[in-house]
C-alpha positions, 0 to 999 in steps of 0.5 A: 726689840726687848727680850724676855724670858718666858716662865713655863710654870705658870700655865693659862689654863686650867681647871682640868690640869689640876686633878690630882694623879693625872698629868693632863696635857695643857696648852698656854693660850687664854683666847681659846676658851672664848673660841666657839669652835678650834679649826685644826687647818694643816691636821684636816681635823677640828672640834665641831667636824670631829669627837676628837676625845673618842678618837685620840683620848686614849694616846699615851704615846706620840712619835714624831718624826720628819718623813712621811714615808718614814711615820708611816714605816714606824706602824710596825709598831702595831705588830709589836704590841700585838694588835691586830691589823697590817700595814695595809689597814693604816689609814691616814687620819690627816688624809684632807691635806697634803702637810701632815700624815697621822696614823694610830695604833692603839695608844700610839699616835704617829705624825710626820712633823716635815723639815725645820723649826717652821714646820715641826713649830705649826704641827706641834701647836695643832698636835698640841691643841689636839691631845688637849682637846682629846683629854689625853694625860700622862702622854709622852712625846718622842722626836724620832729623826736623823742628824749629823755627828760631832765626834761619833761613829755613824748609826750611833744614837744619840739621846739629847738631854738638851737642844742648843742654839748655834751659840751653843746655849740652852734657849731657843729665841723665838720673835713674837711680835716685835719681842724676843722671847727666849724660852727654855730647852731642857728635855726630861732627864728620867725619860732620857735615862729609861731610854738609855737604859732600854737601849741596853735591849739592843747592843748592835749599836751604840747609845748615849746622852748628849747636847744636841745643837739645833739649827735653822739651816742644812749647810751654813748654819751647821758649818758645811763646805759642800753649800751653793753658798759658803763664806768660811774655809774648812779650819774655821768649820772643824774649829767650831764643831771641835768647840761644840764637841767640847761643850757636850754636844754629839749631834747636830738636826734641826727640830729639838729646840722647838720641840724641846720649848713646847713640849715643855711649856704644855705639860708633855714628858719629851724626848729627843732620839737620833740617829748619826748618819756621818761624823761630821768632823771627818765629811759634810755629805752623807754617802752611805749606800742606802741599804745602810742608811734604811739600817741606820734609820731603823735604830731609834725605832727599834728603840723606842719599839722596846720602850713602849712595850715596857711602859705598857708590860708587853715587853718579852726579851727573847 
C-alpha cells in the first residue's frame, strides 16, 4: 500500500465557495454534481424528498456529540437563547431511521454522532453534504463529549487544539482503496481561545487547552487493565500515558481525529470540548456515582451555551 498526504487547500468544488465574506460550507467530492439527486440514507433526508435550504440554510451552529439521549438534553439551548417552545416541542428531524437523532433550535443544529471513528465518520459525510446542500456559511462545528484523563482531575474540561493518534502524532490514517492517506488534524486555535476565554464565565470548574489522543478502542487501545483481553501490565500502561502527558495530551476519546480531518477539509471552523470523567494514571474504570457524572457531563454544555449566546449578542452575565 502507499501513503499520501492529502493537501486540504485545494477544494473540488466551487463556484459558491468563492464569494467574497462569506465562508460557504464546501464539500471535496466532484461526482456530486453529476448526481440528479443525494439520498442522505442514515439522516432520513435527501435533495428531491426535502428543501433542505429553508430547512437548515439558517445553521450557524452545529453541536455534535455521542449520545442521543444526551443531544436531545443539550435543547435547553432553546431556553437559553430565549426562543420560545419546551423540550416537549422538539421534534426529531432524523425521526425515519434509528442511527441518528437531529433537533434544531434556531441556528442551532444539534446531532448525536454514536460511538467511534466509524460512526461519527458516516454522520459527518451526511452532515457535511447536508449544510452544503443548505447553503449554510460561516458555521461552526462543535464535538461535545466525554473522555478519560491524563494527569487532571475529573470534570475538568479539556479544549483540544489538536487530535493525535496512538503514536501521538498530529495525523489521522485513513485506507482508501488500497492507499493510505494521512490527513491532517489540527483544530482552529481562534476558536479554541474564544472558548477558553468564555469558560471564564463559569469558574466552578477548571478549563484548558491541551492534545487530545484519539483511539479506535475503549480498553486496549487506550491502555486499560480492566478489558476481556489485555497483553501488558500495569508498568508499561502508566509508562505510556506518562509518555502522552508529557507531549501535551490531557485527554483520551475516541472521535477528534475524523472529526478534526473533515471539519478541516470542508471549509468548517471546528472545536473539540471535553469533559474528564477520571484521571486515568490513577484508575481505568469510571465510579463516579451518577448524579455526578450527569453534573459532570453538563460542564461543556454550559460552555458552549455561553458561547453561543455571545456569538449572537444574547449573552447577559448575572
Amino acid at each position: 500500500m502507499t501513503s499520501i498526504l492529502a493537501d486540504s487547500s485545494k477544494s473540488m468544488k466551487t463556484d459558491r465557495n468563492t464569494y467574497v465574506g462569506n465562508r460557504f460550507v464546501c464539500v471535496k467530492n466532484p461526482h456530486l454534481n453529476s448526481m440528479d439527486e443525494d439520498i442522505l440514507y442514515h439522516l432520513d433526508l435527501g435533495t428531491k424528498t426535502h428543501n433542505l435550504p429553508a430547512m437548515f440554510g439558517d445553521v450557524k451552529f452545529v453541536c455534535v456529540r455521542g449520545s442521543s439521549n444526551r443531544m436531545k438534553a443539550f435543547a435547553f439551548i432553546r431556553k437559553e437563547l430565549g426562543l420560545e417552545g419546551s423540550e416537549e416541542d422538539m421534534q426529531d428531524i432524523c425521526t425515519g431511521t434509528d442511527r441518528y437523532c437531529m433537533y434544531k433550535t434556531g441556528p442551532v443544529l444539534s446531532i448525536n454522532h454514536g460511538m467511534g471513528i466509524p460512526s461519527i465518520s458516516i454522520m459527518l459525510h451526511e452532515l457535511i453534504k447536508l449544510l452544503y446542500y443548505a447553503k449554510c456559511y460561516d458555521v461552526t462545528i462543535i464535538r461535545i463529549g466525554t473522555s478519560g484523563g491524563i494527569g487532571i482531575e475529573p470534570g475538568s474540561i479539556v479544549i483540544t487544539d489538536t487530535a493525535v493518534d496512538s503514536f501521538f502524532k498530529p495525523q489521522f490514517e485513513q485506507i482508501i482503496l488500497d492507499t493510505v492517506v494521512t490527513q491532517n488534524t489540527e483544530l482552529d486555535k481562534e476558536l479554541a481561545e474564544e472558548l477558553l476565554k468564555c469558560s471564564k464565565e463559569v469558574p466552578d470548574f477548571p478549563t484548558l487547552i491541551g492534545h487530545t489522543m484519539c483511539t479506535y478502542d475503549f480498553y486496549e487501545g487506550q491502555g486499560r487493565l480492566d478489558g476481556a483481553l489485555c497483553s501488558f501490565s500495569n508498568e508499561k500502561k502508566l509508562d505510556y500515558l506518562q509518555r502522552a502527558y508529557k507531549t501535551g495530551i490531557r485527554n483520551i476519546e475516541m472521535e477528534s481525529s475524523v472529526f478534526a480531518a473533515m471539519c478541516g477539509l470542508c471549509g468548517l471552523k471546528a472545536a473539540v470540548v471535553c469533559v474528564t470523567l477520571l484521571n486515568r494514571l490513577e484508575c481505568d474504570q469510571i465510579n463516579l456515582p451518577r448524579e455526578v457524572l450527569l453534573e459532570y457531563q453538563q460542564h461543556p454544555q454550559k460552555l458552549i451555551s455561553i458561547f453561543i449566546k455571545k456569538r449572537l449578542g444574547r449573552y447577559n452575565p448575572k
